[in-house]
Structures are given as structure tokens and as C-alpha cells.
DRENTIDO-773902 format. One record per residue (C-alpha): z, y, x. Coordinates in pm, whole numbers, plus 32768, in hexadecimal, padded with zeros to 4 digits. Example, Ala and Ser with C-alpha at 12.3 -4.5 7.8 and 13.67 -1.06 7.14 Angstrom:
{pt {830C, 7E3E, 84CE}}
{pt {82CA, 7F96, 8557}}
//
This chain:
{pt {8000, 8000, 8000}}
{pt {7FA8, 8143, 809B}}
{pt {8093, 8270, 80BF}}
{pt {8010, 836E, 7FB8}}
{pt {8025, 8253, 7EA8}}
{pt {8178, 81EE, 7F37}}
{pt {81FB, 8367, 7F21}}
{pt {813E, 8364, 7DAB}}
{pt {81ED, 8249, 7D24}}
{pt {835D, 82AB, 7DD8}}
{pt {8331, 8405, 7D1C}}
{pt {82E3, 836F, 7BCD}}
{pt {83FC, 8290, 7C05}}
{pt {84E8, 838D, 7C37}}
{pt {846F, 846F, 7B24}}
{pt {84CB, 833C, 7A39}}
{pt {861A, 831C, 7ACD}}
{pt {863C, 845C, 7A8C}}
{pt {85F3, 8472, 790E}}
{pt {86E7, 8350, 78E7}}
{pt {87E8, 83F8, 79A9}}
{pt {883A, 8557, 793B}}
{pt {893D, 85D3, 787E}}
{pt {893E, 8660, 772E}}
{pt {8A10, 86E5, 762E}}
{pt {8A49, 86CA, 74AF}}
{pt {8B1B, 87BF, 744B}}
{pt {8B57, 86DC, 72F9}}
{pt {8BD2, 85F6, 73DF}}
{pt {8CB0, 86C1, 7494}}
{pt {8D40, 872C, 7358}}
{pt {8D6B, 85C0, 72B2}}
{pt {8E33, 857C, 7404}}
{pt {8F02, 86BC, 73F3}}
{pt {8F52, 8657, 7275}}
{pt {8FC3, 84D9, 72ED}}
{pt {9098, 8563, 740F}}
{pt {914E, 8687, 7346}}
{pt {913C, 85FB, 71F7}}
{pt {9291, 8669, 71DD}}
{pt {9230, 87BE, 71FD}}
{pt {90DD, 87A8, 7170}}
{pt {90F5, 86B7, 7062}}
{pt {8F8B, 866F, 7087}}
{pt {8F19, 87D5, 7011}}
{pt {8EA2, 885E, 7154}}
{pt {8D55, 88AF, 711C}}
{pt {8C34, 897F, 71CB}}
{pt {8B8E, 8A43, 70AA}}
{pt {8A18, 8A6A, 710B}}
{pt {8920, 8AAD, 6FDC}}
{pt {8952, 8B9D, 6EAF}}
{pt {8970, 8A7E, 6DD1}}
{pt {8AA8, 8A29, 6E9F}}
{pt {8B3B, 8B86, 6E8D}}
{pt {8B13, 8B89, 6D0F}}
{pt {8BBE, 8A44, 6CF9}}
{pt {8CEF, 8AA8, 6DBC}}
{pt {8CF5, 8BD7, 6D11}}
{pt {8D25, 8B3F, 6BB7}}
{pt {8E07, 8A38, 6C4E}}
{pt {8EF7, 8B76, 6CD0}}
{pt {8ECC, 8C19, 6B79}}
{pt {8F54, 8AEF, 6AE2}}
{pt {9074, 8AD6, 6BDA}}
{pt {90D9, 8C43, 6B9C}}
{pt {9120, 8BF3, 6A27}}
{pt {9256, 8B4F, 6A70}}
{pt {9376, 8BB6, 6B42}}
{pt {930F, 8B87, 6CB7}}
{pt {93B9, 8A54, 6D58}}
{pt {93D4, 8A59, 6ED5}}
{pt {92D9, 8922, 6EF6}}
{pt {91E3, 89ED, 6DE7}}
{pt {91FE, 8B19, 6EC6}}
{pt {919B, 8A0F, 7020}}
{pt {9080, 89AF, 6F66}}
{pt {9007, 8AFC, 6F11}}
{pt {901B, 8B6E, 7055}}
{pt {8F49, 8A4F, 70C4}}
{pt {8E2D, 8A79, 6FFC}}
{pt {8E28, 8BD6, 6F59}}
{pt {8E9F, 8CB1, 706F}}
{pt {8DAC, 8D69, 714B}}
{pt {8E68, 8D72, 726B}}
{pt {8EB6, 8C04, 72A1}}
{pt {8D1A, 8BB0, 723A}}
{pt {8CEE, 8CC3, 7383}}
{pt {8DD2, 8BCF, 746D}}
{pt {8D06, 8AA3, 73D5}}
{pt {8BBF, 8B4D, 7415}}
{pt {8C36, 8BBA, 756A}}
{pt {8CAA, 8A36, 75E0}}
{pt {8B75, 89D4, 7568}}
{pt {8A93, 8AA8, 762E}}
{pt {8B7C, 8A76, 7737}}
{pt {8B50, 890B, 7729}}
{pt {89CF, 8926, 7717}}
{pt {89BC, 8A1D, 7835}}
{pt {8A86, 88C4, 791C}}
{pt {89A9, 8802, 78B5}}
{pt {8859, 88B3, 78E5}}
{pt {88E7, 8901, 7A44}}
{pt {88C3, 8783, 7A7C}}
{pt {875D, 876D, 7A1E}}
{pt {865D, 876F, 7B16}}
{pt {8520, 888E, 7AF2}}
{pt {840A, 8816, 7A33}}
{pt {82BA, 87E4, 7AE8}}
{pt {81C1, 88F3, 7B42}}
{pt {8077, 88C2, 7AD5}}
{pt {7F6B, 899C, 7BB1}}
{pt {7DF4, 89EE, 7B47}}
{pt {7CEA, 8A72, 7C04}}
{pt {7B7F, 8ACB, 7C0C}}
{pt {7AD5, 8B57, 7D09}}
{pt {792E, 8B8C, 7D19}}
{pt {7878, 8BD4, 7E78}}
{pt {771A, 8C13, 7E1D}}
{pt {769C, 8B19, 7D2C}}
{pt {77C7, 8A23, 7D8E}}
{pt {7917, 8A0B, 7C8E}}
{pt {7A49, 8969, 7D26}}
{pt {7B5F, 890E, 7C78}}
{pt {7CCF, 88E5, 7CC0}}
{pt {7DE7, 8846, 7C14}}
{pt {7F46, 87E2, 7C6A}}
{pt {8075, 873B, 7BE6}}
{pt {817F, 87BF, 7CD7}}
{pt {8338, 8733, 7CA8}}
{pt {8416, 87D0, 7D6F}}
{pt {84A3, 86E3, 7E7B}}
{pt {85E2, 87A7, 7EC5}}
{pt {8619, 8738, 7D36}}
{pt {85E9, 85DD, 7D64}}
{pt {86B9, 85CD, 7E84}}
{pt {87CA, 86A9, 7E07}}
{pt {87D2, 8602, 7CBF}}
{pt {88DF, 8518, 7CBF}}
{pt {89D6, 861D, 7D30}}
{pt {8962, 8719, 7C47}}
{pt {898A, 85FF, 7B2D}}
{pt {8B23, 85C9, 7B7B}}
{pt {8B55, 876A, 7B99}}
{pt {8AB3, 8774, 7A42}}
{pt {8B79, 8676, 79A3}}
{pt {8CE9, 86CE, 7A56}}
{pt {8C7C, 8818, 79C7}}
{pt {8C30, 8772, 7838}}
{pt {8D5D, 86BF, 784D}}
{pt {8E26, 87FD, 78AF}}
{pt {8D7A, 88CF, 7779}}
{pt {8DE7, 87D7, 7698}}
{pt {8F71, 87CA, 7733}}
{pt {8F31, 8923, 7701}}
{pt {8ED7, 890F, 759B}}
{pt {8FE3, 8840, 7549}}
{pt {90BF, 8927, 75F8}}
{pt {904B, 8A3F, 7520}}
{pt {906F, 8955, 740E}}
{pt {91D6, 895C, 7430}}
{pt {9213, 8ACD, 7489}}
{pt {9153, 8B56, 735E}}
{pt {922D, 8A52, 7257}}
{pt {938F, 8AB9, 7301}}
{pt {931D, 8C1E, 72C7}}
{pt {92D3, 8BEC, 7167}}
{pt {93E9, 8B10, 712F}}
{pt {9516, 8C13, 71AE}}
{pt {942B, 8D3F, 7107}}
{pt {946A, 8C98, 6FC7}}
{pt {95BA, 8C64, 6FEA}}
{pt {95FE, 8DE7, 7039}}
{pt {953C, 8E5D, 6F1A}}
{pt {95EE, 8D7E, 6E28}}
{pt {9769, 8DBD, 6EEA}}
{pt {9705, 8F43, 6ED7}}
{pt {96A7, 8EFC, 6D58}}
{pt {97F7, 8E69, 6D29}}
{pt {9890, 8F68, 6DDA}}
{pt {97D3, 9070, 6D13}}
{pt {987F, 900A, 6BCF}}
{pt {9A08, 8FF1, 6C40}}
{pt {99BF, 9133, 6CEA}}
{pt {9952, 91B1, 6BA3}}
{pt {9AA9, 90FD, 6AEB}}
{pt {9B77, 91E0, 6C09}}
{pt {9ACC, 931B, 6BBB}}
{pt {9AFD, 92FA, 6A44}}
{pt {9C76, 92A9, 6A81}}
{pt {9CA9, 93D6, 6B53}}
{pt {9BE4, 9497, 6A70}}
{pt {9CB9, 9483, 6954}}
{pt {9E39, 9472, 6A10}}
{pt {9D94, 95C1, 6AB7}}
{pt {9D5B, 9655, 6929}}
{pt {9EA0, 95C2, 68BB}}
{pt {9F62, 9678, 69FA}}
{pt {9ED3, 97B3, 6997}}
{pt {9F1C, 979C, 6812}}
{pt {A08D, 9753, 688A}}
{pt {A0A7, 987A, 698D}}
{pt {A01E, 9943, 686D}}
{pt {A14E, 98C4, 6789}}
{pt {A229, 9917, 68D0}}
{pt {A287, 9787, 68EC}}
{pt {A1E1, 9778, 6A47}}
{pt {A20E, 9839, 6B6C}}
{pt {A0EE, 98BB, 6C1B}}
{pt {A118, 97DC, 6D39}}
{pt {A102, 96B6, 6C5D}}
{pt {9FC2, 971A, 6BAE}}
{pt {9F34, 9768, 6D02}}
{pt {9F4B, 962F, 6D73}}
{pt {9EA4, 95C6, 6C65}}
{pt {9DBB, 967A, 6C5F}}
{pt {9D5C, 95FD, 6DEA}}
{pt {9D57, 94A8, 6D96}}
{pt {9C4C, 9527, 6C9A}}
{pt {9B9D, 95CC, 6DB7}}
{pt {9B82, 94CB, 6E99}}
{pt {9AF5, 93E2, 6D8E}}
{pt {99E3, 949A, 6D34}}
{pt {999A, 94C4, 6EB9}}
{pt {99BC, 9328, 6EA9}}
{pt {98D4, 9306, 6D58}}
{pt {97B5, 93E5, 6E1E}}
{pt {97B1, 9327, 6F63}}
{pt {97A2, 91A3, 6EB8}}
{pt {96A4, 9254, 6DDB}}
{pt {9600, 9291, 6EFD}}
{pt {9642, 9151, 6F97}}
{pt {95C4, 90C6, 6E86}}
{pt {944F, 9133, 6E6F}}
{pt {9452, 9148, 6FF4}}
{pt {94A9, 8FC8, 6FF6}}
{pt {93C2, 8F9B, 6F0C}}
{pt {92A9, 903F, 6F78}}
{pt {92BB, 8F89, 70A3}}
{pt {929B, 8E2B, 6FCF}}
{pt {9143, 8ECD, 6F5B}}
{pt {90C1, 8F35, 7090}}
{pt {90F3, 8DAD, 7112}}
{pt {907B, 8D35, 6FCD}}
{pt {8F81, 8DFD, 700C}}
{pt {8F63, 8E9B, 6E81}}
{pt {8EA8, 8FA0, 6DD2}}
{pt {8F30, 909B, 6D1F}}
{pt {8EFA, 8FF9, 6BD4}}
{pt {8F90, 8EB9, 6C71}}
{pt {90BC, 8F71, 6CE5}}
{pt {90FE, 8FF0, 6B8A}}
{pt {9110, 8ECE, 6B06}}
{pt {920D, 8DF2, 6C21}}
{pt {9326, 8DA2, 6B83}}
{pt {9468, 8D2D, 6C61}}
{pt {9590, 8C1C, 6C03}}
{pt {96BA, 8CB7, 6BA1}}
{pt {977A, 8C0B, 6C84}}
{pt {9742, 8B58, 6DF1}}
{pt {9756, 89B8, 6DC5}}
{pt {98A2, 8937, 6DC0}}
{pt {9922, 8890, 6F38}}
{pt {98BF, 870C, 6F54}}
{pt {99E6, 8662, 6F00}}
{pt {99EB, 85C6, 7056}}
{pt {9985, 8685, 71AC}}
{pt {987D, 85CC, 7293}}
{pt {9914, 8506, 73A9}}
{pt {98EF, 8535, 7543}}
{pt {9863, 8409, 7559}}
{pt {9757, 8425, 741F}}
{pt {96EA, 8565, 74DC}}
{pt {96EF, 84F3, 764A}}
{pt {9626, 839D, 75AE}}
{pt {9521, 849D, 7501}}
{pt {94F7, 8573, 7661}}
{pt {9458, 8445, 7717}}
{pt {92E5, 84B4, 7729}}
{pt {932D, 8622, 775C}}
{pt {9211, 8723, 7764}}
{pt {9274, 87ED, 7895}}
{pt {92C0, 86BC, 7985}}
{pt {9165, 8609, 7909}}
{pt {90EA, 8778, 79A9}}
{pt {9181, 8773, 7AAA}}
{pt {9123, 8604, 7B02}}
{pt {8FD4, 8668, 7AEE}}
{pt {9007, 877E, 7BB1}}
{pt {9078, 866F, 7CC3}}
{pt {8F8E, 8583, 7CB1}}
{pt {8E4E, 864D, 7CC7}}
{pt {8E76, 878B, 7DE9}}
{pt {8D1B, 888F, 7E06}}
{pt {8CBE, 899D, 7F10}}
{pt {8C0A, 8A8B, 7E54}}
{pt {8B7B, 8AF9, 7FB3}}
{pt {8AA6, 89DB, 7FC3}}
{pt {8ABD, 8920, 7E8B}}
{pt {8B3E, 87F9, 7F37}}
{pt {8C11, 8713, 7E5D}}
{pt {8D05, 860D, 7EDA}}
{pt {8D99, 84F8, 7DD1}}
{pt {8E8C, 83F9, 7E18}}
{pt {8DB3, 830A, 7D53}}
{pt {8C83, 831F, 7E33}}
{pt {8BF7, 837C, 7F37}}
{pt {8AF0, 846E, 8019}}
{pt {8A39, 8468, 8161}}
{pt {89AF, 856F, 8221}}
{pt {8977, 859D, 837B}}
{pt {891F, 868D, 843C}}
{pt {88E6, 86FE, 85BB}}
{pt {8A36, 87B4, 8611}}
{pt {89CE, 88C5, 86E9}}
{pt {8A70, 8A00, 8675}}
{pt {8B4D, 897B, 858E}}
{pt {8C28, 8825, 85C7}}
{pt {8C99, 8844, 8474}}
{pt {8E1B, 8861, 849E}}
{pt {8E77, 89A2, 83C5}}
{pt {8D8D, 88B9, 82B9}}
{pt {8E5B, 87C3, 8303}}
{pt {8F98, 88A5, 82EC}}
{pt {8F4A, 8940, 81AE}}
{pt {8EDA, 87D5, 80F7}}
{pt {9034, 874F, 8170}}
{pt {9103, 8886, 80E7}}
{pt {9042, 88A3, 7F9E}}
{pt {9089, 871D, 7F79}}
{pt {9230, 8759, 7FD1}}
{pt {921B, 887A, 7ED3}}
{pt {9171, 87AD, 7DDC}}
{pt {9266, 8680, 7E1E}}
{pt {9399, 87AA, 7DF8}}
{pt {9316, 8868, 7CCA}}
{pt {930B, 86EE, 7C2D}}
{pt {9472, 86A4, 7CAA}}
{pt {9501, 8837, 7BFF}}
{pt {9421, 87E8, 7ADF}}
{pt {94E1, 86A5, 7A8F}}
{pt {962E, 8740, 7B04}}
{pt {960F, 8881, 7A40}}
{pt {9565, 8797, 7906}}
{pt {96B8, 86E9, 78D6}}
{pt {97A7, 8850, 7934}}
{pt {96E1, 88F4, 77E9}}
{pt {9708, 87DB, 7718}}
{pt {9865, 87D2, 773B}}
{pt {9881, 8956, 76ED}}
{pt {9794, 8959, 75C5}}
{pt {987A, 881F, 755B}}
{pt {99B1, 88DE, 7581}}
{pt {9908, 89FC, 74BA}}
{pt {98DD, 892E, 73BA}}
{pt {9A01, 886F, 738F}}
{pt {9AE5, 8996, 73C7}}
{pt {9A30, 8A60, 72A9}}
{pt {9A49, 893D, 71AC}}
{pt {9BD3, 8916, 71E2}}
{pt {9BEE, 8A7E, 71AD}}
{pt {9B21, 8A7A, 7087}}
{pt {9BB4, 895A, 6FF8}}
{pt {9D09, 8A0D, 704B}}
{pt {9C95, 8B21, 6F62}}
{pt {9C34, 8A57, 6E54}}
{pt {9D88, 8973, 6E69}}
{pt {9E55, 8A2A, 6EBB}}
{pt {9E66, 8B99, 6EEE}}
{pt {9D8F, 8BFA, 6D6E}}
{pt {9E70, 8AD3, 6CB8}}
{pt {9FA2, 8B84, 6D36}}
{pt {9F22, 8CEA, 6CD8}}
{pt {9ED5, 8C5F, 6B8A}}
{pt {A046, 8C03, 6B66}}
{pt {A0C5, 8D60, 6BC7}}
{pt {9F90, 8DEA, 6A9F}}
{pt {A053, 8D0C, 69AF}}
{pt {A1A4, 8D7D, 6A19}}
{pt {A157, 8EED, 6A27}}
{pt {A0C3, 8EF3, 68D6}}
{pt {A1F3, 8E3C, 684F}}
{pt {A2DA, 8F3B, 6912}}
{pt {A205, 9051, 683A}}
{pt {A1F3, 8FD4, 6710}}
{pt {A37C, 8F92, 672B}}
{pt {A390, 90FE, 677F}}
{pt {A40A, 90CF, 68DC}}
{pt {A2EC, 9194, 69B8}}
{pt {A1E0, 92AD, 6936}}
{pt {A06B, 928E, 68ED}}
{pt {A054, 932D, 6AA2}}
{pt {A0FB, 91F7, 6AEC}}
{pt {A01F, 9123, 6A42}}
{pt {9EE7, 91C3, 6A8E}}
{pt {9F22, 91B9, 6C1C}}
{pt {9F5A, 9054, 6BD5}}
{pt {9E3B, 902B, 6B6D}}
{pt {9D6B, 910D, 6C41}}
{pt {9E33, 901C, 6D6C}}
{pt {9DA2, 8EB3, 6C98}}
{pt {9C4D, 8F4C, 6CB3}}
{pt {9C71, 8FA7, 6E20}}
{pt {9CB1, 8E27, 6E74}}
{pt {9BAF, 8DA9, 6D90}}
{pt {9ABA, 8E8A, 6E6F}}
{pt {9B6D, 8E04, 6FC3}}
{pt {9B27, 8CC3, 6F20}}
{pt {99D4, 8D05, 6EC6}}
{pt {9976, 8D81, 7038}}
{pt {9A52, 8C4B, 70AF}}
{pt {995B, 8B72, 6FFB}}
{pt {982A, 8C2A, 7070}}
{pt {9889, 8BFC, 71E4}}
{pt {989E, 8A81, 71A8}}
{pt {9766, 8A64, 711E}}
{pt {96AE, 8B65, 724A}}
{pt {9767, 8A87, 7335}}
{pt {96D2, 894B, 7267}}
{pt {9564, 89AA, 728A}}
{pt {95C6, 89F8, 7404}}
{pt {9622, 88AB, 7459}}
{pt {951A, 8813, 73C3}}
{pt {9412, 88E0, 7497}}
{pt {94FD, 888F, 75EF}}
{pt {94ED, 8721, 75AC}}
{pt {9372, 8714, 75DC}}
{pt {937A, 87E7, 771B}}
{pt {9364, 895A, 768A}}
{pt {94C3, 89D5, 76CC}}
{pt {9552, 8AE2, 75C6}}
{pt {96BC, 8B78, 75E8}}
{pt {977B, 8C2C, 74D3}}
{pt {98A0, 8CDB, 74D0}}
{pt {99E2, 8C74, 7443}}
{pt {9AC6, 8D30, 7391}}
{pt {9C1F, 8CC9, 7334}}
{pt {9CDB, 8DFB, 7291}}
{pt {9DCE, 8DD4, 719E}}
{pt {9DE9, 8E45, 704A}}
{pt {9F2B, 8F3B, 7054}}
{pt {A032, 8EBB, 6F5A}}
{pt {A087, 901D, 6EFA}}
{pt {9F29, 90FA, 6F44}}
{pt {9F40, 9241, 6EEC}}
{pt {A01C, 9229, 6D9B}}
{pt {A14C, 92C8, 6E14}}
{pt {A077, 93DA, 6E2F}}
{pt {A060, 9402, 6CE4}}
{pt {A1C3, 93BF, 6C72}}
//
């Protein structure tokens, strides 16, 4: 066989090789996988919406939604497929994705034409021209391209998970600020009306001005508390629509809970939550990261599962700071593996204590401290009606009830933030909240009022 069919057949070879090799993506795919691996944030809704017939469909499917009270799984699923924002992240990963895996392709043929006349003679010229650098380069390019598709779809699935704990705690707030809204509104009233009775008894000269000042504070500062939960209110709210991702005549018609879910009856266990953190997302990064190292000088890509040959005449360059800078990239690797795993199980435990910490004080609240300031309600409004205290006494009682039902309230809300916080840390996307463990004040402000 001579040499220019040998070189002809060795190129068509390749080129088939080549067809068979490269990587692709189907975004549909990616998704289905996302939706299998966080079905527990997903439920299976995740969705890429592409065509207009697709936007119409979600669009009725989120108009039926919105006719009921918005649950916190409702609102996950509406974020999924209705909101803007989250389709842009989608969109993004995809053409992320695609961009890998085009980079892994190898340029398509060149096709040349000419025709050239000398006198009465007409030559023609035609070539079919692949790039040899391509063919030889190929199998490297192929493993960049898909380290790089299987680090858009970690990615995605990372997203995933940050996008659903936002939505998650926003609904929470706007439903504790709803909550808090209405008690707010039960304080103000109260105050409203022991500040009109003060005044109506200074009038009749049964209260001293001092007294009826006081009053008439505790009135003040209520009203200053009804504006900012007001506020609170729509701002929490608001927010809930922007991640939704709503329009105006959507927003209109969102209607809240009146109340946050009740606490499980039972609080997850150390174990159930260390068992559900074994497949994390930022170690299987960070593995990755370990087992594949690139110099984006050159391109050149070392794996631990194969292997590559070069050699070359080593006349300037003996290759030792290469050689340096391969074997420190590899130790950093191997170390940002080792803090990975080490700072993987340090956030776990935190987001755990979060979360357990929250639910005892919420479930502290609920049986204990309201249960006992329901007893001193009774007791107070027996004292009144026996005539033993005034209608002051018994209002700042009550103003004090509603101030622990709102401790409660925001008690409750911090469990369930913490909740949706753990859930995202145990598949690798560490979230931290805040705990706060103030008492409700037996006697508040009521001797105030006295």
C-alpha cells in the first residue's frame, strides 16, 4: 500500500473515531438528572421552559396555584418553572454546557475550489483539507470538554439547591412578617383605647398626668411598631414575588397561610442527617477538582486515570519549574480535597446545631412559655372581673400575651429558616442562620402602665 493511500485511509479513520467520540449535551437530560438527584428539593418540577406553548402552560399552571393559599412546596415549584430568573440560570448552564462541549469538537473540513485559465487551457483545483493539530489534539480536548460538562451540571445542581433554600426561607419571612403584621395590629388597638380611656379619666381628674402619659407612650410606640411590621410585611413579601418571579396581576392575587406549619412532632436525628450527607455536592467538586489538574498556558491536561507522552529535545528548557508547578498544583489539589472534606463535616455540624437549637426553642414556646401566659390571661381576667385589678392591668396583660405569641411566632420562623438551611448543607451547599434565643419577659412593659 503506498503512502498517500495509507495517510488517506488513517485520516478517514480518525475522522470516524472522531464522530463516535465527542461529547454532547442534552440539556433535558441534564435536567431529568438534576430532578433524580434533588428530588427532595425539586420534586420532579424542574423544568427548562423553551417554546411559547411552554410559557403559556406554566403560566396557567401558576394561575391555578395562586388561587389557593401559597404552600412552601407550591411556592418551590413556582419558582421552578414560572420564574424568570431561575429559567436565566437554566438557560445560562445550558449554554455553558454546550460551549464544553463544542470546545471538544474538532474543526470541520475545508473544502477549497479553484479555476484558473492560461490561454485556451482551464485548470481546476479542489481540496478537502482536516486539520492535523485536531486530530492529534483530540483526545485531550475530548476529557477537558467533558470534566468541563460534568462540572456545568454539579453546577446546575448546585444552583438547584441555592435558588430552593432562597425561596424556601423567603416564604417563611413573608408569612412570619404576615403573622407578625396582625398581633402588631392586636397591640396597637389595645394601646389605642387604654391611651383614650387615660385621657377620659385625667379629664374626670381620676388620673394624674403622669399616668395618662405613660399611656399615652405605650400608644406611641405601638403605632411606631404597627408601621414598621407593615412595612415588613410588603417588604417580605415583595421579595417572595420577585423570586417567584410574578406580575403585577399575579402579585395581587398571592395569598399567604395565616400561620407558619406547626414543628414536626419529632426533630431529625445526627445520624439521619450525617447518613443523608454521604454524596455531598462540594466534595464530589472538589474530587474532581483532584483528579483532573489543567495549565491553561498550554492546554495540557494530566488525569490520574490515564495517561500522556510527549517528548521533546531539552535544550533551553529541562522542564523542572513544569515539573514544579504540576507537582504543587497536584499537593493543592490533594489539600483543597482534604479542607473540603474537613470543612464538609465542621458545617454540617453547625447547620445541625442551628437546627436543633431553634426547634427546642420553638417547641419551648409552644409548651411552655404561651401555655403558661395563657394561665396568667385566665387569672388576670378572673382577678378583674372579681374587682381586684383595673381594665390598665388587664390590658398590659394582654398587650404582654401578644408580645410572646410574636416571640413565639419569630421562634417558629427561625426553626423553619434553619430547616431549609440544613437541608441545602447536607448536599454540599452550606447555609448558616442565626439563632436567637431571647426570652419573653414575664412582666414586659405592664408596670408601666399601672
Amino acid at each position: 500500500m503506498n503512502t498517500p493511500n495509507l495517510l488517506k485511509k488513517t485520516a478517514i479513520s480518525l475522522a470516524v473515531l472522531v464522530l463516535a467520540g465527542c461529547a454532547s449535551v442534552n440539556i433535558n437530560e441534564s435536567v431529568g438528572q438534576t430532578n433524580q438527584e434533588l428530588n427532595g428539593f425539586t420534586n420532579g418540577k424542574l423544568a427548562l421552559v423553551k417554546t411559547d406553548e411552554q410559557r403559556q402552560a406554566m403560566a396557567a399552571k401558576a394561575n391555578e396555584i395562586l388561587k389557593e393559599p401559597l404552600s412552601q412546596p407550591a411556592a418551590v415549584e413556582l419558582m421552578l418553572t414560572h420564574s424568570s430568573q431561575f429559567q436565566t440560570v437554566l438557560a445560562e448552564n445550558w449554554a455553558q454546557a454546550a460551549q464544553a462541549a463544542q470546545s471538544g469538537r474538532i474543526h470541520n473540513p475545508v473544502f477549497a475550489f479553484e479555476r484558473m485559465r492560461i490561454k485556451d487551457e482551464v485548470e481546476l483545483g479542489r481540496l478537502l483539507s482536516f486539520g492535523l493539530l485536531d486530530l492529534l489534539s483530540f483526545p485531550a480536548r475530548q476529557g477537558i470538554a467533558r470534566t468541563q460538562i460534568d462540572r456545568a451540571q454539579l453546577q446546575l445542581t448546585s444552583s438547584v439547591v441555592d435558588q430552593v433554600t432562597q425561596v424556601r426561607q423567603a416564604w417563611v419571612d413573608a408569612v412570619a412578617a404576615q403573622q407578625a403584621h396582625v398581633y402588631a395590629q392586636k397591640v396597637f388597638e389595645s394601646a389605642q383605647a387604654s391611651a383614650e380611656l387615660a385621657r377620659r379619666m385625667q379629664e374626670v381628674g381620676n388620673f394624674t398626668r403622669l399616668q395618662r402619659a405613660r399611656q399615652q407612650s405605650f400608644y406611641a410606640d405601638a403605632a411606631l411598631n404597627l408601621a414598621a411590621t407593615r412595612h415588613k410585611q410588603t417588604a417580605t413579601r415583595e421579595a417572595l414575588v420577585r423570586m417567584l418571579g410574578l406580575t403585577t396581576e399575579q402579585a395581587a392575587q398571592l395569598k399567604l397561610p395565616d400561620r407558619l406549619p406547626d414543628l414536626p412532632e419529632v426533630p431529625k436525628t445526627p445520624t439521619e442527617v450525617a447518613k443523608q450527607a454521604e454524596n455531598r455536592l462540594d466534595v464530589r467538586m472538589a474530587k474532581q477538582g483532584y483528579d483532573t489538574i489543567f495549565e491553561n498556558d498550554t492546554g495540557e491536561r494530566n488525569n490520574k486515570k490515564g495517561y500522556e507522552l510527549e517528548l521533546r529535545l531539552p535544550i533551553f528548557d529541562w522542564g523542572g519549574m513544569k515539573r514544579d508547578a504540576f507537582n504543587a498544583n497536584t499537593l493543592a489539589a490533594a489539600n483543597r480535597l482534604e479542607a473540603t472534606l474537613r470543612g464538609a463535616q465542621s458545617t454540617l455540624r453547625e447547620s445541625y446545631s442551628a437546627y436543633r437549637t431553634t426547634y427546642d426553642i420553638a417547641r419551648h414556646y409552644r409548651d411552655e412559655i404561651i401555655p403558661l401566659r395563657q394561665t396568667i390571661a385566665d387569672e388576670n381576667v378572673l382577678r378583674y372581673n372579681g374587682m381586684f385589678i383595673g381594665v390598665f392591668e388587664l390590658l398590659a396583660d394582654s398587650r404582654d400575651q401578644v408580645n410572646v405569641v410574636v416571640q413565639a411566632i419569630n421562634a417558629q420562623a427561625d426553626f423553619w429558616r434553619a430547616d431549609a438551611a440544613l437541608q441545602a448543607t447536607v448536599v454540599g451547599k452550606p447555609m448558616m442562620v442565626s439563632v436567637s434565643g431571647a426570652a419573653a419577659s414575664a412582666g414586659g412593659d405592664a408596670g408601666a402602665g399601672h
